[in-house]
C-alpha positions, 0 to 999 in steps of 0.5 A: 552510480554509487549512493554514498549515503542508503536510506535510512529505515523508518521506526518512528511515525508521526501521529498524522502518518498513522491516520494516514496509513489507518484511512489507506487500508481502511479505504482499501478494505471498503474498495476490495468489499466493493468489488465484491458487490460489482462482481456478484451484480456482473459488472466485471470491468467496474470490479477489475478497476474497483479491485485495482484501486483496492490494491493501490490503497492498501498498499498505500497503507503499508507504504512504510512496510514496504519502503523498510523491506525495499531498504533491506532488499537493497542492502542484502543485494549490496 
């Protein structure tokens, strides 16, 4: 199925996005230092899922990024 209208990329951010995405990867960079720590004291399982919740965060960060690039992606596809 067809979409008749695509997604518009996002320019503008709002104030409260921009803290939102400056606490995301601010988190993510604390969480990835973390595990860090838990890998050094053996503790592999906390460290796996530390470094997961990492990931997740920053990526929460680049969310705009990365629905931009998905838009273009879809496009190029097109």
């Amino acid at each position: 199925m067809k979409r008749t209208q695509s997604a518009k990329v996002r320019k503008h951010r709002s104030r409260g996005e921009m803290i939102s995405t400056f606490i995301y990867i601010l988190v993510g960079v604390f969480f990835a230092g973390e595990t860090r720590v838990l890998f050094d004291e053996g503790e592999v399982g906390s460290a796996i899922l530390m470094g997961l919740f990492a990931c997740a965060s920053i990526a929460g960060g680049l969310r705009f990024h990365i629905h931009n690039l998905w838009h273009r992606i879809s496009e190029l596809r097109k």
